[in-house]
N, C-alpha and C positions, 0 to 999 in steps of 0.2 A: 504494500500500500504506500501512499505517496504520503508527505511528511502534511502537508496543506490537509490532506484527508484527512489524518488522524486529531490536527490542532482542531478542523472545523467537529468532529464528532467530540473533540474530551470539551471543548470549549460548549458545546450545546449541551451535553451531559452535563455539564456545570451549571447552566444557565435554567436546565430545568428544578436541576436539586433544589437549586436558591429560589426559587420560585414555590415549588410544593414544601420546599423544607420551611417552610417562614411560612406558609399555610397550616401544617402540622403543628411548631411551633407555638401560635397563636392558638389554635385548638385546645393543645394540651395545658397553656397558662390560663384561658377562659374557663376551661375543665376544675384548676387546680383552685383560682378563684369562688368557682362555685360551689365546691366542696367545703373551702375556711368557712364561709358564710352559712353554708347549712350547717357545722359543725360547730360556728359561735353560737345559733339560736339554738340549737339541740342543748348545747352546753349550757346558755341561760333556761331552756326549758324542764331540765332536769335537774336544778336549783332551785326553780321557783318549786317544782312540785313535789320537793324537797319540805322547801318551808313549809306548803301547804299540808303535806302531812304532819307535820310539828305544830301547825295551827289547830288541825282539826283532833287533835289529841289532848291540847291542851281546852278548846273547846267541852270537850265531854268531861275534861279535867273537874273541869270549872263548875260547869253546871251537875255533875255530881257532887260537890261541896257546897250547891245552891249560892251562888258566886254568879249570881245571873247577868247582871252587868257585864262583868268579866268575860262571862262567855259570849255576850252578846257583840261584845269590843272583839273578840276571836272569828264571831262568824262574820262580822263586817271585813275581817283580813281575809279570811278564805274565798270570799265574795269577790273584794280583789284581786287576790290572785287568780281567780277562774277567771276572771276579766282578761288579767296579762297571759294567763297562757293561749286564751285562744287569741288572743293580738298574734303569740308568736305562730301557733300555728298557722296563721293564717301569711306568716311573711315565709315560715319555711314552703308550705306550695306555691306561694308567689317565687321564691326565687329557683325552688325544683321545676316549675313549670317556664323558669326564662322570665319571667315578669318583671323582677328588680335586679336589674344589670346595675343600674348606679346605687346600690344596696352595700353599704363598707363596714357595717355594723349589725348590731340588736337596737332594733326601736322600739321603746313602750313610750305613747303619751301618756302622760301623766293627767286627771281628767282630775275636775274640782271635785273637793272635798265637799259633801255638805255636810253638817252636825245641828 
């Protein structure tokens, strides 16, 4: 084979690598990105319902000691928290289904307090 031949094949071998490689590339960090983020809301989601079982423990705590404020002040938390978790459930299918691409965290609003 002639030398022109072999420069113009390794040079388009080249040219295609760089081209699909840098398609893969970006795949596999879009991939990598979308995994931290379902694994930070998993990670808050398994905390919070964490505490919630610690709430709803000390709830019965309570109101077996007739402590009923107290418990009442417990199930107002666990109200709460069934609140934030389904916030998170609802960003983890948003971002397993592709929905929050500019997603860089765990988001809970924080909604007012009434008393």
């Amino acid at each position: 084979m002639e030398t022109w031949l072999l420069a113009l094949s390794a040079s388009l071998t080249v040219l295609v690598l760089a081209i699909y490689g840098r398609r893969v590339y970006i795949a596999v960090r879009r991939w990598q990105r979308k995994q931290a983020r379902l694994d930070a809301i998993n990670q808050e989601y398994e905390n919070l319902r964490s505490v919630r079982k610690d709430a709803v423990y000390h709830h019965g705590w309570a109101q077996s000691r007739g402590e009923f404020r107290e418990a009442k002040d417990h199930e107002a938390h666990v109200v709460d928290i069934d609140r934030k978790l389904g916030i998170l459930r609802e960003q983890y299918k948003a971002v397993e289904d592709g929905r929050l691409d500019d997603f860089s965290g765990v988001i809970i609003a924080e909604g007012s307090k009434e008393k």
